[in-house]
N, C-alpha and C positions, 0 to 999 in steps of 0.2 A: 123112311126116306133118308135114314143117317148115311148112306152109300154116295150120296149126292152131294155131299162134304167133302171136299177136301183135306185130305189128312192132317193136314199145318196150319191150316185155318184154326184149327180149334184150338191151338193151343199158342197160335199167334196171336189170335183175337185175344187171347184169357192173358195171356202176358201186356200187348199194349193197354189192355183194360183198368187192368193194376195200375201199372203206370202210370196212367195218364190220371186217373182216381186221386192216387197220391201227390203228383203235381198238382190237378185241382185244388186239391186240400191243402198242400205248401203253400200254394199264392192268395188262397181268399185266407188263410192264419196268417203268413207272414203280410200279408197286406193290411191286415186288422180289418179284413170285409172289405177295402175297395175293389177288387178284385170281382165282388159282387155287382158294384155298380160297372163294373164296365162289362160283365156278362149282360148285365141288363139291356147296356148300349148295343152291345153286338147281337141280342135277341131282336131290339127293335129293327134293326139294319137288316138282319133276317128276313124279319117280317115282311116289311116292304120288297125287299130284292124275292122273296119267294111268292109273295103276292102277285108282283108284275109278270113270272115267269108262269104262274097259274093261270092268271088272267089273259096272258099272250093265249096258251095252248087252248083256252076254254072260246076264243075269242076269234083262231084265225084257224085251229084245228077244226076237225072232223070227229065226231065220237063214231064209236064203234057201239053201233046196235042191233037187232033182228031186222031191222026194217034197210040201218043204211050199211051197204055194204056188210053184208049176212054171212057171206063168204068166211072173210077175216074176224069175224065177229066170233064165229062158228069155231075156227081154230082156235082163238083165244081162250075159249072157254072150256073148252075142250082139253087146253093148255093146265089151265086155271086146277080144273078136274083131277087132274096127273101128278101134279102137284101138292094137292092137298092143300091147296090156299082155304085157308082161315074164312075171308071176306074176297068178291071179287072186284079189284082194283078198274077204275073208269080207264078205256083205252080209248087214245086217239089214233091219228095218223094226218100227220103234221109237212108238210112241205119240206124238203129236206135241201133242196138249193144244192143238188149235187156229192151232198155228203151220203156214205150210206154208215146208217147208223141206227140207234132204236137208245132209248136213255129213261128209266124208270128216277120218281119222283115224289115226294107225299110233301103234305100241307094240312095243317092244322086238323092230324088224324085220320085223312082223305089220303088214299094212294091212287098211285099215276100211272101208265105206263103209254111213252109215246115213239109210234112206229116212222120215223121218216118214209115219206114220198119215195126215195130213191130205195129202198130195203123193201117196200112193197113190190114196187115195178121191177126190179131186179130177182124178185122171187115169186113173179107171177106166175110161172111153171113150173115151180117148186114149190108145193105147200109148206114141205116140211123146213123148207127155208124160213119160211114166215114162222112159223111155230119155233123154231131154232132160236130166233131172235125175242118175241114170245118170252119163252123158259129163260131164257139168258135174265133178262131184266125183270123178271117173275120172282128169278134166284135170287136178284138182290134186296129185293119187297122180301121175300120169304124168311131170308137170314137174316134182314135186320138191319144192314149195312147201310144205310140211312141215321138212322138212328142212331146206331153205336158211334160214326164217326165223330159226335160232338164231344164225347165222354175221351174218346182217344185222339182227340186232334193236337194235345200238346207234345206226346211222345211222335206223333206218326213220321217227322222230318229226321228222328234218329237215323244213323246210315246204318245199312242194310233191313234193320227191321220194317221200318215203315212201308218200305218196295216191297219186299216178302212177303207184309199181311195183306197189300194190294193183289199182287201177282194171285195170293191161297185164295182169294175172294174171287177173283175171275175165273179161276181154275173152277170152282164150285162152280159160279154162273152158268159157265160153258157145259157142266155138267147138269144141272136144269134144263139148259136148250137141249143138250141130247136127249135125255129122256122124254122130252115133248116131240122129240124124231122117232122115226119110224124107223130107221137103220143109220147106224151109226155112220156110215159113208154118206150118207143126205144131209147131217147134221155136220160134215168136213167141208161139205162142198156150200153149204150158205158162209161158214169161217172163208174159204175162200174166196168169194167174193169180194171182200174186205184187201186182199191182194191184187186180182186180176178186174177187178169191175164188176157191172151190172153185169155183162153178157158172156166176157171170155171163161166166168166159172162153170159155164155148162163143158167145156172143151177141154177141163180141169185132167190131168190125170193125178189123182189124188194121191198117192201112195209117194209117185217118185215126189212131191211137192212135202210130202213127209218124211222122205228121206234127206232132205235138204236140210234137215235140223241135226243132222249128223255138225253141219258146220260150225253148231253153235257151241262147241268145246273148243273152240279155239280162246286164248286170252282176251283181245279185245271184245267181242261178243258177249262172252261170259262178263266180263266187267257192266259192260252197257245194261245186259238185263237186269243186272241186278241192281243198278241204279234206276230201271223202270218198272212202273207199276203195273205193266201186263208181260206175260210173256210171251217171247217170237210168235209170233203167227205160226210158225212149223210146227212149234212144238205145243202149242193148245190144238193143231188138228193132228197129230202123234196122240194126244191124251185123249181125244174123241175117239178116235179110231180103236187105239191098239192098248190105250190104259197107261195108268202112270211109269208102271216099270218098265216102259219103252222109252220113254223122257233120256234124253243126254244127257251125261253130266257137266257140270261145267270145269273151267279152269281152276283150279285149286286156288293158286295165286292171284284170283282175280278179285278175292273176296278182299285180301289183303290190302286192296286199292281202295275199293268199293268200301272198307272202312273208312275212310275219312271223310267221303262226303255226303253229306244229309241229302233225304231222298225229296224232290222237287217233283214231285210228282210227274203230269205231262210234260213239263217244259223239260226233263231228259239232264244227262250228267253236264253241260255247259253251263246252265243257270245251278245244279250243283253243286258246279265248283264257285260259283257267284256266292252262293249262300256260302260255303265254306271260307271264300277269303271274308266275307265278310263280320260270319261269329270270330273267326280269329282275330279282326278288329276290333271288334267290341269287346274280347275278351282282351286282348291289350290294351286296348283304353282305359279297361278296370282291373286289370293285375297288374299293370307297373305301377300306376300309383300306389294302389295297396300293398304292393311291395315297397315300394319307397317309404311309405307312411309305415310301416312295419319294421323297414331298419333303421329309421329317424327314431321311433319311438325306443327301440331295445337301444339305441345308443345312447337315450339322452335316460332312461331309466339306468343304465351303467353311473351316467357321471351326479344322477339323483342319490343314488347308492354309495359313490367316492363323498361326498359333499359334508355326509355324513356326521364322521371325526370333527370339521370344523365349526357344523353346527353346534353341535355340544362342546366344543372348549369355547364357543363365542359365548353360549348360554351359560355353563358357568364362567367365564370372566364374570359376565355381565352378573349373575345374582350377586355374586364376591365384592363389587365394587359399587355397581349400581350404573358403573359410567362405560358410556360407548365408545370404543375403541377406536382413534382415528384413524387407523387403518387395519387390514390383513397383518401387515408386515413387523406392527407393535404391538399387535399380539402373538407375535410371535408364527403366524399360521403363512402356509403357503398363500400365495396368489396364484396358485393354476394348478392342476390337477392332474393325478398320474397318469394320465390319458392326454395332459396338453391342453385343458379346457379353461379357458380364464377364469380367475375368481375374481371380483369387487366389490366394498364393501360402502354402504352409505353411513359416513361418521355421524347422523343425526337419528336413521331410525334403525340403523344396525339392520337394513335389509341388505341382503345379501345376493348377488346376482352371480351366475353362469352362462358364459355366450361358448357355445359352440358352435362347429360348423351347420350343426344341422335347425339350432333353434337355442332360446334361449330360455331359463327355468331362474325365476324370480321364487327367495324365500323370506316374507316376513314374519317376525316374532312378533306372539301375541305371550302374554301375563295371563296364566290360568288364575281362577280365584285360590288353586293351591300355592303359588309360588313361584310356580315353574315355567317354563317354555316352551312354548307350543308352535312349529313352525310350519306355518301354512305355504303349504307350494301354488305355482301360478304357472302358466307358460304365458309367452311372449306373444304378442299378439300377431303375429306374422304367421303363430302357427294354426294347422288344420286340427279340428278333435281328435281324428285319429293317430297324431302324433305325439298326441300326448299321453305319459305315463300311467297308469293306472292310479298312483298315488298322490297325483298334481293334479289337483284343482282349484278355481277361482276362490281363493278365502271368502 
């Protein structure tokens, strides 16, 4: 059944896998395990939100058995069969309110597969329609895509990748529902119904509707898909039909776009570019400052550096006499630094201060029991930790 794979999946899946593995592992290390407690939270919020969604379908759905509705039952299984499923997944068939659609599902172990109202009635003279839809969401029980997406959910908003392993995962799906088709043209024309409706896909002519994917090498197109996680409808019935190496290719320069902005799943490139103005926010929020704190701190470790010289002719004055010098200027020492930085000095405890522009670096002497001088740096209390020197700390 490895033919029923899409070619990129495999090695998109195994790429966000990693990634996303190692992010996990970055944030529950660098968080020291909170990271754990808020997986936990999000487990619970799971819980309940997949509960409710169980509990709807089990509750307002129809299951699919020998007895109700035998018909659809009969394809499913049949479906199930062709496939090579494992276990077979409970099917309903759910009121669809005008949508047509079919959406697979699991819970605590339990797998789902539920057919909209409107996808039944709209392929009630088409079986292989129904089986199409079927295999589609079969594929994604099959391959796992449930499942995997929690392990991958921190990388999947990167731009272009996270759209791509979307797009390679449908591409596969689509290729399940075909093989639960009888002819590859039966399994284009349930894809088209998704275009033209419940009824106008019988009047389908398939081919020219396939040809229409010719259009999607133009730039803006080629951009949009690949900021979406399915691709064109022309070109998934292109892949049903006539195989991948009929596919278009896209604009070359398109990707160049479609790199900057993280992929938003259904909400499409508009909320996109939402998400992008707004990491670029947050990452200025936290890289100016840290850059500011970055040249505060290299400037004021400069004039900790200058300070130096005057430390040691204060400390020895001071062991030579005993007495504190009432000022910088009878000792003979500058009052400001060769950068401009003020020096002053207190005549009582011989602490010695530095105001710069950027913060200020207090140095008092302490009497080792050897003799000597020991001079403990401090910063100014106006400043942030990150400002401070490596070498300055609260004596």
């Amino acid at each position: 059944m490895n033919e029923l794979v899409h070619p990129r999946e495999r090695s998109l899946g195994a790429i966000t896998l990693v990634l996303g593995l190692l992010v996990w592992i970055g944030l529950i290390v660098g968080t020291f395990g909170v990271a754990l407690l808020v997986l936990l939270v999000g487990f619970i919020g799971y819980l309940f939100a997949q509960s409710s969604l169980i509990s709807y379908i089990k509750g307002n759905g129809v299951a699919l058995t020998p007895a109700q509705f035998p018909d659809l039952h009969a394809q499913f299984t049949e479906c199930c069969k062709r496939l090579e499923m494992k276990g077979t997944p409970e099917a309903y068939v759910l009121n669809g309110s005008g949508g047509l659609n079919a959406f697979a599902t699991q819970f605590l172990g339990r797998q789902y597969v539920v057919l909209l109202s409107d996808v039944v009635d709209a392929m009630a003279l088409h079986p292989d329609g129904v089986r199409f839809y079927v295999g589609h969401e079969l594929g994604h029980l099959r391959m796992k895509h449930i499942k995997g997406q929690f392990l991958r959910w921190p990388v999947l908003w990167l731009p272009l990748l996270g759209a791509a392993y979307s797009r390679a995962r449908e591409s596969t799906c689509d290729r399940h529902g075909a093989a639960c088709s009888s002819q590859p043209e039966l399994a284009a024309r349930a894809l088209s119904a998704l275009a033209v409706g419940s009824s106008r896909w019988r009047d389908l002519d398939v081919q020219a509707f396939a040809d229409q994917a010719a259009t999607s090498r133009g730039f803006w197109m080629s951009f949009h898909e690949l900021l979406s996680g399915y691709p064109w409808l022309t070109k998934r019935v292109v892949r049903v039909v006539q195989g991948e190496q009929a596919v278009p290719s896209r604009h070359p320069l398109a990707y160049l776009l479609a790199a900057l902005f993280p992929y938003a799943g259904r909400l499409g490139a508009g909320f996109g570019a939402l998400i992008l103005i707004y990491v670029i926010g947050v990452a200025a929020a936290v890289a100016i400052p840290a850059y500011q704190d970055y040249t505060t701190k290299a400037k004021l470790s400069q004039a900790l550096a200058a300070t130096q010289p005057v430390r040691e002719a204060l400390a020895k004055r001071y062991l030579a006499s005993q007495e504190v010098p009432a000022s910088l200027a009878q000792a003979g020492l500058p009052e400001a630094l060769p950068g401009g930085e003020g020096l002053s000095l207190d005549s009582n405890t011989m602490v010695l201060t530095v105001e710069t522009e950027r913060g200020t670096l207090v140095f008092t002497p302490e009497v080792t029991d050897q003799g000597q001088i020991r001079w403990a740096c401090a910063p100014g209390s106006e400043m942030r930790p990150g400002q401070v020197p490596a070498d300055c700390t609260a004596p």
